[in-house]
PQR file of N, CA, C, O and H, with PARSE charges and radii, in Angstrom:
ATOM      1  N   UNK A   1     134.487  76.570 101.944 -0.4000 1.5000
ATOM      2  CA  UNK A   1     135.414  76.642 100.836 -0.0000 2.0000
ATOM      3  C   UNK A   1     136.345  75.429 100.894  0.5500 1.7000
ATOM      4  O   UNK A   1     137.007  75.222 101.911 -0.5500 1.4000
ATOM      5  N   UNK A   2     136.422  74.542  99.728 -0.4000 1.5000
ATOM      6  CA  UNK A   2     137.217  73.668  99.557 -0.0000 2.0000
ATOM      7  C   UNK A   2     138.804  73.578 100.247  0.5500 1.7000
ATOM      8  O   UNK A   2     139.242  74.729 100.268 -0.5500 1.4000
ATOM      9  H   UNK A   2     135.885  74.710  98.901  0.4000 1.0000
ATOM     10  N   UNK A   3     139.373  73.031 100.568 -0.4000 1.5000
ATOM     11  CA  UNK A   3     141.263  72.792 100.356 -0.0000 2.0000
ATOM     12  C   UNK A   3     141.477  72.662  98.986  0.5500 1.7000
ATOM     13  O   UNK A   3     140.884  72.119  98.053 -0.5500 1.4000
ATOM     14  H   UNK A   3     139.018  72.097 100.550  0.4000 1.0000
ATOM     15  N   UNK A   4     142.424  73.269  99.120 -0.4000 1.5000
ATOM     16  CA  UNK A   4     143.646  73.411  98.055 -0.0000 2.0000
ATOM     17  C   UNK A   4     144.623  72.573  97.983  0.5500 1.7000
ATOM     18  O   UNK A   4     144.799  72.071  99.093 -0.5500 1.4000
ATOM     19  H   UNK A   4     142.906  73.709  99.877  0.4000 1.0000
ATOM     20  N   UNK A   5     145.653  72.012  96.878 -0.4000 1.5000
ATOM     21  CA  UNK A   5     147.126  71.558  97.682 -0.0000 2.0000
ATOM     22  C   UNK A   5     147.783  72.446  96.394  0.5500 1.7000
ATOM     23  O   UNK A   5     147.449  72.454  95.209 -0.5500 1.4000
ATOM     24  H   UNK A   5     145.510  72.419  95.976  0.4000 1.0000
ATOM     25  N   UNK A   6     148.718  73.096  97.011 -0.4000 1.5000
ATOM     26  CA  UNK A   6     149.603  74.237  96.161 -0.0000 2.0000
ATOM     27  C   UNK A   6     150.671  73.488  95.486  0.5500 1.7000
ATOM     28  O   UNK A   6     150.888  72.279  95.565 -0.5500 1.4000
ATOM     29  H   UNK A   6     148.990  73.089  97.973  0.4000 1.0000
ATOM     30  N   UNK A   7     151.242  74.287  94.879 -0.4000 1.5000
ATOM     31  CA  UNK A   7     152.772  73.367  94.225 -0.0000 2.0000
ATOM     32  C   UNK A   7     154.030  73.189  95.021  0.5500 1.7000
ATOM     33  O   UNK A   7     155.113  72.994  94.469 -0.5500 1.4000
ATOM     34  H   UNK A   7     151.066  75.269  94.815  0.4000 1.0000
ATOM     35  N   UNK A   8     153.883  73.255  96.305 -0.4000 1.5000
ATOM     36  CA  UNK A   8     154.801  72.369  96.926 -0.0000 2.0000
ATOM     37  C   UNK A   8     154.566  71.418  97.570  0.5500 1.7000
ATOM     38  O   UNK A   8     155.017  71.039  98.650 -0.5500 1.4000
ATOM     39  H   UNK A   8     153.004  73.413  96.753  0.4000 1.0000
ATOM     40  N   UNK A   9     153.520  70.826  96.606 -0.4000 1.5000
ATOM     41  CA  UNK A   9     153.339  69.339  96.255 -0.0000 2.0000
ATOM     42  C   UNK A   9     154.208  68.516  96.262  0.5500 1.7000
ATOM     43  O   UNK A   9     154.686  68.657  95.136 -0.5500 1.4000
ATOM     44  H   UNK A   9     153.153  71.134  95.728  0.4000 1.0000
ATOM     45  N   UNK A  10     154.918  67.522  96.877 -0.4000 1.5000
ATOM     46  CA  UNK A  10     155.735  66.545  96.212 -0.0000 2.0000
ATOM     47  C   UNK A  10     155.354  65.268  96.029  0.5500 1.7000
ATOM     48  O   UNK A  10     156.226  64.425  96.241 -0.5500 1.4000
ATOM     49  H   UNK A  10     154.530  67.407  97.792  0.4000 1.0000
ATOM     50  N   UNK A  11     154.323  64.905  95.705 -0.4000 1.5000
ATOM     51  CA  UNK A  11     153.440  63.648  95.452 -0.0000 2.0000
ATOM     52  C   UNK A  11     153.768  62.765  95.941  0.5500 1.7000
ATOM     53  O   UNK A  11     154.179  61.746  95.386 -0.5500 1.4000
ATOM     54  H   UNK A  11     153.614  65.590  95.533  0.4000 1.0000
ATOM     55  N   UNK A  12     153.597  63.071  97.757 -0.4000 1.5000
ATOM     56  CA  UNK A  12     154.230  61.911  98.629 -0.0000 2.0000
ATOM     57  C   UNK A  12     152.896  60.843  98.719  0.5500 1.7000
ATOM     58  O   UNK A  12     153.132  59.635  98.677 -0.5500 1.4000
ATOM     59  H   UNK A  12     153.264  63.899  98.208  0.4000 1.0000
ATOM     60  N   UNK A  13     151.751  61.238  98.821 -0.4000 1.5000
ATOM     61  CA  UNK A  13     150.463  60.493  99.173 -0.0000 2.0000
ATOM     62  C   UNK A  13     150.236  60.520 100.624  0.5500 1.7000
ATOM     63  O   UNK A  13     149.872  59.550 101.290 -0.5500 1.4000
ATOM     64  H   UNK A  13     151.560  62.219  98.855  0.4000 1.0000
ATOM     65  N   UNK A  14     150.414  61.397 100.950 -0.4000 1.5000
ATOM     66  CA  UNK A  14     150.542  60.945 102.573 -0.0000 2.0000
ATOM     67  C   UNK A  14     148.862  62.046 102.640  0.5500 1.7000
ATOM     68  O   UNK A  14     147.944  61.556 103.298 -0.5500 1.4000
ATOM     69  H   UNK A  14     150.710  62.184 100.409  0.4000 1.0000
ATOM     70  N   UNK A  15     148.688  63.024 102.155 -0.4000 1.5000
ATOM     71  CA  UNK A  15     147.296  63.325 102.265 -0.0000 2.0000
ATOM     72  C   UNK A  15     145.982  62.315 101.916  0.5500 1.7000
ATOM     73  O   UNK A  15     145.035  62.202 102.694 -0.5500 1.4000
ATOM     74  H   UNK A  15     149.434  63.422 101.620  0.4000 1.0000
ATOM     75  N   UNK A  16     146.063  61.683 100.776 -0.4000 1.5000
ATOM     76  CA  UNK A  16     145.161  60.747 100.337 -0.0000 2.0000
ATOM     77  C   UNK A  16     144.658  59.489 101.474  0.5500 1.7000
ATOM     78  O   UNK A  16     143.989  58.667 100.848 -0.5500 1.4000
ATOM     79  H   UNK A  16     146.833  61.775 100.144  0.4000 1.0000
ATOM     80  N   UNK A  17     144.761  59.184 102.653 -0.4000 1.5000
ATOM     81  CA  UNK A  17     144.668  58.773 103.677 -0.0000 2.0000
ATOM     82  C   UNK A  17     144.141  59.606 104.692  0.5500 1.7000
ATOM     83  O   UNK A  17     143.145  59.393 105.383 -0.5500 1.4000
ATOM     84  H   UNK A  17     145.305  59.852 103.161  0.4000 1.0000
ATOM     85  N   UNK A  18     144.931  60.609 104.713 -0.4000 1.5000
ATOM     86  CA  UNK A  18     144.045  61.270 105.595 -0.0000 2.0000
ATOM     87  C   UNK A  18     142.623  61.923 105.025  0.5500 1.7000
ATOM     88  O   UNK A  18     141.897  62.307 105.942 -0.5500 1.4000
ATOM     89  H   UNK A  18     145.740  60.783 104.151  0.4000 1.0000
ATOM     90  N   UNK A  19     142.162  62.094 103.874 -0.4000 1.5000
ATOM     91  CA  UNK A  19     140.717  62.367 103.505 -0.0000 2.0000
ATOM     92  C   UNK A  19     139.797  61.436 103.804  0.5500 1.7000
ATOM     93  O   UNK A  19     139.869  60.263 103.438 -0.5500 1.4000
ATOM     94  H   UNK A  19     142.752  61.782 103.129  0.4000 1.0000
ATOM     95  N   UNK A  20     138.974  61.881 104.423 -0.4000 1.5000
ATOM     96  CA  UNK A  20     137.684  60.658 104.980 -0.0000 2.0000
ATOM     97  C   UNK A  20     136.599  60.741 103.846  0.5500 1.7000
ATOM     98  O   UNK A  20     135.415  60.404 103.874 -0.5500 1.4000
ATOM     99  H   UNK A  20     138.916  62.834 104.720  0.4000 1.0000
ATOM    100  N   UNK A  21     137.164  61.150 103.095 -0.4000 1.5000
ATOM    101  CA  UNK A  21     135.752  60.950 101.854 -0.0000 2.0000
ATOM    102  C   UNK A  21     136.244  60.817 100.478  0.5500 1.7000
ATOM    103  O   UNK A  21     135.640  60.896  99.408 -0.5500 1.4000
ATOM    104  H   UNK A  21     138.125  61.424 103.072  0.4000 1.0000
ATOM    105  N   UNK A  22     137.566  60.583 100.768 -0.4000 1.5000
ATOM    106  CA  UNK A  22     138.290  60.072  99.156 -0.0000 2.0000
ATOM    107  C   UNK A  22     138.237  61.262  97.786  0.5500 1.7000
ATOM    108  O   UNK A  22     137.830  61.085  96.638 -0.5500 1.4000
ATOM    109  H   UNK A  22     138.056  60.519 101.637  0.4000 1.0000
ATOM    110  N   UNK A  23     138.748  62.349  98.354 -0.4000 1.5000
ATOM    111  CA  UNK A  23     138.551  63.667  97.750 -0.0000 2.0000
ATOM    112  C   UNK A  23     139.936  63.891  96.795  0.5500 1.7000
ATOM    113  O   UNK A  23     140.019  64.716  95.885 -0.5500 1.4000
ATOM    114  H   UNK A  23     139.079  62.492  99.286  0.4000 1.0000
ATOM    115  N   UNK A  24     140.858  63.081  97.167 -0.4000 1.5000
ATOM    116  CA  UNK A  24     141.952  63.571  97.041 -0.0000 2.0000
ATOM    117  C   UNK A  24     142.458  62.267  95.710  0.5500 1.7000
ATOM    118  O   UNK A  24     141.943  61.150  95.659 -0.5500 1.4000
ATOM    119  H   UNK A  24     140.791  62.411  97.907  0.4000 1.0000
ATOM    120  N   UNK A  25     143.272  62.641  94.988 -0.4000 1.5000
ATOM    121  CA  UNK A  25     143.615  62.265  94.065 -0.0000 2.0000
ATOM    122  C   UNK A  25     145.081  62.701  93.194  0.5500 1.7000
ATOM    123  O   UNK A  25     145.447  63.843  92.915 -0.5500 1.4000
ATOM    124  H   UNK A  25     143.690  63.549  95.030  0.4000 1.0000
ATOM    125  N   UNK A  26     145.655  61.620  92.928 -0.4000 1.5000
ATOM    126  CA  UNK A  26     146.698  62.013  91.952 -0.0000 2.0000
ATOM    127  C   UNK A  26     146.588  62.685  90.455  0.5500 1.7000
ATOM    128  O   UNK A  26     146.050  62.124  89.501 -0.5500 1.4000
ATOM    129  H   UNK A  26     145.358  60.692  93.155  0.4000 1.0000
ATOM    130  N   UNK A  27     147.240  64.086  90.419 -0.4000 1.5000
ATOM    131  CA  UNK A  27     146.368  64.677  89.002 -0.0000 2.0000
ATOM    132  C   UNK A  27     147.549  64.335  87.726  0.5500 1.7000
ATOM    133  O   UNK A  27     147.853  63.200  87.359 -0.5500 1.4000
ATOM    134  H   UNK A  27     147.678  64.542  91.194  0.4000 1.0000
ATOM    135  N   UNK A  28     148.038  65.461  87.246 -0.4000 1.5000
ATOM    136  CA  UNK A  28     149.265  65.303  86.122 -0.0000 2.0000
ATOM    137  C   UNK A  28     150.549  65.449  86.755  0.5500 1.7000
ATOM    138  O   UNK A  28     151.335  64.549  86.458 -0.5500 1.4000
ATOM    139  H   UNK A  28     147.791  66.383  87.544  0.4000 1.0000
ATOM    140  N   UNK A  29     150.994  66.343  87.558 -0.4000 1.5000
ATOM    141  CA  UNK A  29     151.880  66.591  88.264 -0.0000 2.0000
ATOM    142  C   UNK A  29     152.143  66.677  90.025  0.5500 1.7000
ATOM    143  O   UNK A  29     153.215  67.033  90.515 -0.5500 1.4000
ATOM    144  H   UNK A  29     150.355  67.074  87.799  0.4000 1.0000
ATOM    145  N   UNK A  30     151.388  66.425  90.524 -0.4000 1.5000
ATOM    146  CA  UNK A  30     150.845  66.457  92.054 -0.0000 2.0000
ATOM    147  C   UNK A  30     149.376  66.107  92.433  0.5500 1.7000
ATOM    148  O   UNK A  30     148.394  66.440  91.770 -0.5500 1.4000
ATOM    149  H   UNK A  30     150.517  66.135  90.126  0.4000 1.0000
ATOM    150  N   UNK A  31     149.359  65.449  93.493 -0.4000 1.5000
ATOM    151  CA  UNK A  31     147.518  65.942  94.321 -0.0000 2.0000
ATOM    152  C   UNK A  31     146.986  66.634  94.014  0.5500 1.7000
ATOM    153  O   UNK A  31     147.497  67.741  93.845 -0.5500 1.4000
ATOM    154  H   UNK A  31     150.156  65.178  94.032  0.4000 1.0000
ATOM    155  N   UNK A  32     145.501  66.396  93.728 -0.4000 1.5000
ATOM    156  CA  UNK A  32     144.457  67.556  93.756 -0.0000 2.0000
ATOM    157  C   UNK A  32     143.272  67.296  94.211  0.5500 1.7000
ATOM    158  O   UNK A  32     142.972  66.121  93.997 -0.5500 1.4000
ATOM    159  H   UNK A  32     145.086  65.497  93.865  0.4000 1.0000
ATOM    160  N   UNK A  33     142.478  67.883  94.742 -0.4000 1.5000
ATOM    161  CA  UNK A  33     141.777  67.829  95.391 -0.0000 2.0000
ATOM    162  C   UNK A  33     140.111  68.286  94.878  0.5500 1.7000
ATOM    163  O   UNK A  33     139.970  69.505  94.771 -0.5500 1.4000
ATOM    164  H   UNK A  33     142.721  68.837  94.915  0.4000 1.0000
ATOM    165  N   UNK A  34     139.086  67.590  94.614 -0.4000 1.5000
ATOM    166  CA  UNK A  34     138.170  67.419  94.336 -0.0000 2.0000
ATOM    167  C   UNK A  34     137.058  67.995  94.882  0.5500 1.7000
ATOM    168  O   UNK A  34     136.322  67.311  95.594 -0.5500 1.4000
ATOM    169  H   UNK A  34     139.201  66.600  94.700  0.4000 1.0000
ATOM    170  N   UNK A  35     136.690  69.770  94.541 -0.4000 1.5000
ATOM    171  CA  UNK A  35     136.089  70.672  95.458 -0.0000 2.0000
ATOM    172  C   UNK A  35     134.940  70.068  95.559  0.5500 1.7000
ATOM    173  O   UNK A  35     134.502  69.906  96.698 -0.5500 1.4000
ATOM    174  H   UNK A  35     137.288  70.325  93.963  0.4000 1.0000
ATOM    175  N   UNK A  36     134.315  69.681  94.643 -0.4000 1.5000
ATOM    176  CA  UNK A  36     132.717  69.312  95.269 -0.0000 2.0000
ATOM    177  C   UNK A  36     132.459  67.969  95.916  0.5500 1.7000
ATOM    178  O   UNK A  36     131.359  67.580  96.309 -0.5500 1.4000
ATOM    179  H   UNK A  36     134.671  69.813  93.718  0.4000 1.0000
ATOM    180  N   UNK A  37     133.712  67.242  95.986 -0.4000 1.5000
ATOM    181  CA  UNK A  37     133.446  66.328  97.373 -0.0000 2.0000
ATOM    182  C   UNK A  37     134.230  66.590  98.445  0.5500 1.7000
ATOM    183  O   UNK A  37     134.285  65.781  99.371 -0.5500 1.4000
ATOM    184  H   UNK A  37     134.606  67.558  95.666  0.4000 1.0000
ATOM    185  N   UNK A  38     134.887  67.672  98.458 -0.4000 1.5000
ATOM    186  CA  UNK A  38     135.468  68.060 100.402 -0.0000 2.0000
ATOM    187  C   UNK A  38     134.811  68.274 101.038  0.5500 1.7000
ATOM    188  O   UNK A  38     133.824  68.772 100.497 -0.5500 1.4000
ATOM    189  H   UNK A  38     134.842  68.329  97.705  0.4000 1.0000
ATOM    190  N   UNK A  39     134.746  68.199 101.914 -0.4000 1.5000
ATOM    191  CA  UNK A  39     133.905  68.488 102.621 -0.0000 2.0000
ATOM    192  C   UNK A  39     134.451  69.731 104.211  0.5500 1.7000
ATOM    193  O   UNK A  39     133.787  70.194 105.139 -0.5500 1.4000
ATOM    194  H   UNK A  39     135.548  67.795 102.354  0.4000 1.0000
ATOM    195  N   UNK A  40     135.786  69.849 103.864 -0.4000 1.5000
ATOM    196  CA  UNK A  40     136.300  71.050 104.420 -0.0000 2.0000
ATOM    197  C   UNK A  40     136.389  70.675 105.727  0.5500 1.7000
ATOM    198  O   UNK A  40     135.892  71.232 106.706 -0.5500 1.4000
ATOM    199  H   UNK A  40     136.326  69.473 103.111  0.4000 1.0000
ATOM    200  N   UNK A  41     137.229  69.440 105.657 -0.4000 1.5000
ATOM    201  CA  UNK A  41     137.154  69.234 107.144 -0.0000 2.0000
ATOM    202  C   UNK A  41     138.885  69.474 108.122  0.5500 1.7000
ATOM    203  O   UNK A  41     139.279  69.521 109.287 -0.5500 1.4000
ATOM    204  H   UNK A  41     137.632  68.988 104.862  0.4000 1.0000
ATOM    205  N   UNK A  42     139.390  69.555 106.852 -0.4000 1.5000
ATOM    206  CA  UNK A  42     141.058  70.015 107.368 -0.0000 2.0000
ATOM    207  C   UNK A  42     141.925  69.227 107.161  0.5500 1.7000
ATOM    208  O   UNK A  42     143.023  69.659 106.807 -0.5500 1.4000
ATOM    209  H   UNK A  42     139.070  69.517 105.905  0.4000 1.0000
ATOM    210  N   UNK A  43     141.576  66.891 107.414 -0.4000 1.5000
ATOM    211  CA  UNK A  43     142.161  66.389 107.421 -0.0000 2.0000
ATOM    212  C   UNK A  43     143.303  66.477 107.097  0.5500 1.7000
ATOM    213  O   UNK A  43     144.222  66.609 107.905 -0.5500 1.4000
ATOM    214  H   UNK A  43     140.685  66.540 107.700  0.4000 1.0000
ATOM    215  N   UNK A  44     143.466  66.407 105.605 -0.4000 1.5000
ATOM    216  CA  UNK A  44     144.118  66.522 105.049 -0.0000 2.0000
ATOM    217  C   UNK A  44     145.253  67.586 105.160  0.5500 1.7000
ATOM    218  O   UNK A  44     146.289  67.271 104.576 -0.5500 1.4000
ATOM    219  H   UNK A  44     142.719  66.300 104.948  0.4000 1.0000
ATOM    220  N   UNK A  45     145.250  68.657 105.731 -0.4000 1.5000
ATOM    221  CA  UNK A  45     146.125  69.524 106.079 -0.0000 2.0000
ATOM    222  C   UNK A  45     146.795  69.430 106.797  0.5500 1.7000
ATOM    223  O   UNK A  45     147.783  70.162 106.869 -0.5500 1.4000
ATOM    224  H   UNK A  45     144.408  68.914 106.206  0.4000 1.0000
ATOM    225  N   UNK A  46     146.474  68.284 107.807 -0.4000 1.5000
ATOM    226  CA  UNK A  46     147.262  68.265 108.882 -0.0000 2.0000
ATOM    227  C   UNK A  46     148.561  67.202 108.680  0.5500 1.7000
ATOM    228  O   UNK A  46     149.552  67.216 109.410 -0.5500 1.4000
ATOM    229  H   UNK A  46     145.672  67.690 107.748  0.4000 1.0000
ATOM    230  N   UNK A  47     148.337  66.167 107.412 -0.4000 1.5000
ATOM    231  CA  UNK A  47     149.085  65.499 107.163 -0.0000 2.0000
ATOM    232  C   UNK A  47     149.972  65.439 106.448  0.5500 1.7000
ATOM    233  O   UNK A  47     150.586  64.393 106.234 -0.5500 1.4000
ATOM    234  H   UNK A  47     147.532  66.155 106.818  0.4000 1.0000
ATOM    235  N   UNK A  48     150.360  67.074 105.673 -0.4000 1.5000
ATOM    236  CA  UNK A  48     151.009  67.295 104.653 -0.0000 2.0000
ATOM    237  C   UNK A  48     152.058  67.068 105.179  0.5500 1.7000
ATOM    238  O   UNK A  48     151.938  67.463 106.339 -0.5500 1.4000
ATOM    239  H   UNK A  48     149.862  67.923 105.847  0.4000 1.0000
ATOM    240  N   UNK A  49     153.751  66.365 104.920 -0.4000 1.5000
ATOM    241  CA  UNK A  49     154.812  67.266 105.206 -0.0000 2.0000
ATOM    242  C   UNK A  49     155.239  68.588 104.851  0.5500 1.7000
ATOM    243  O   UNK A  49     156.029  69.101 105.643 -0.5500 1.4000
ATOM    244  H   UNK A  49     153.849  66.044 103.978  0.4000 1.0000
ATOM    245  N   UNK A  50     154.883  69.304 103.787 -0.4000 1.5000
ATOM    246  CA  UNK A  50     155.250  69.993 103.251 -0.0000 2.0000
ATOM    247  C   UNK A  50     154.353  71.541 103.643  0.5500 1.7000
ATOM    248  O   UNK A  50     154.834  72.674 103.623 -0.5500 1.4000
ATOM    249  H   UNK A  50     154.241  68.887 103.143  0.4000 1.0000
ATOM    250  N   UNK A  51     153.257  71.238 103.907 -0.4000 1.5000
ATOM    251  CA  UNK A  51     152.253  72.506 104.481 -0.0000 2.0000
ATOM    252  C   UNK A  51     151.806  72.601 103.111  0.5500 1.7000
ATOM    253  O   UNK A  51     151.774  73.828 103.021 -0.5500 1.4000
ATOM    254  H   UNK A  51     152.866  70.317 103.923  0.4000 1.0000
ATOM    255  N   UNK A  52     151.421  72.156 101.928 -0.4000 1.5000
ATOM    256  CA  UNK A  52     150.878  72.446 100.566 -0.0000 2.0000
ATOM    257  C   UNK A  52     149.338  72.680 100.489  0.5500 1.7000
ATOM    258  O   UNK A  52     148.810  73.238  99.527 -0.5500 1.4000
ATOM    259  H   UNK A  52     151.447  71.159 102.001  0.4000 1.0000
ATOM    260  N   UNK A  53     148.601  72.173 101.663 -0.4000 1.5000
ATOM    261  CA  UNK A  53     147.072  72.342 101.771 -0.0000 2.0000
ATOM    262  C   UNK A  53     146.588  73.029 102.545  0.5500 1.7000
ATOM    263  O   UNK A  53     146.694  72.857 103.760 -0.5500 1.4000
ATOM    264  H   UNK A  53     149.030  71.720 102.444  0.4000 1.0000
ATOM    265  N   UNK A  54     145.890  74.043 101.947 -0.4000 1.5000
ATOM    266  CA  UNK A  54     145.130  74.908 102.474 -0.0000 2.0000
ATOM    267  C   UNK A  54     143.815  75.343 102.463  0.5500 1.7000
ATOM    268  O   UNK A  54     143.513  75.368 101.270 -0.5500 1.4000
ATOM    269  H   UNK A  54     145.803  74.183 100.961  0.4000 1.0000
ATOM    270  N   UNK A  55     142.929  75.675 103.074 -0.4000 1.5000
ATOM    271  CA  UNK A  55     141.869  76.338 102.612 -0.0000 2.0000
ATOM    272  C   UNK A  55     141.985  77.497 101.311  0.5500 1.7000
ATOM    273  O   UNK A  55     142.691  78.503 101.239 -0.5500 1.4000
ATOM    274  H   UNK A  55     143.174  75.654 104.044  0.4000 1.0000
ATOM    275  N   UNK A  56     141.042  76.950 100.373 -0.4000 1.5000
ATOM    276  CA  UNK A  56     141.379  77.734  99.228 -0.0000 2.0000
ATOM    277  C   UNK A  56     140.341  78.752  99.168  0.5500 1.7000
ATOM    278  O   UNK A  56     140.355  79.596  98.272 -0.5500 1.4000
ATOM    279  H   UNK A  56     140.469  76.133 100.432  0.4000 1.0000
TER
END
């Protein structure tokens, strides 16, 4: 199952680096994350400040 990034989003970018497969993206109002290329590896979760990504 994909990651998520929830709305305590604050569109720092600090996840978009940590994705090793370029999943992650700026949408209308925050990050979002691009289920059919994650590959569910966590990166990205670990780099949130905010804790906004999760397994969805």
């Amino acid at each position: 199952m994909a990651y998520v990034i929830s709305d305590a989003c604050i569109s720092c970018g600090s996840c978009v680096d940590g994705c090793p497969v370029g999943a992650i993206s700026q949408g209308d109002s925050q990050y979002v994350i691009d289920a059919g290329a994650c590959i569910d590896c966590g990166s990205c979760a670990g780099t949130c400040p905010m804790g906004a990504i999760a397994q969805g």
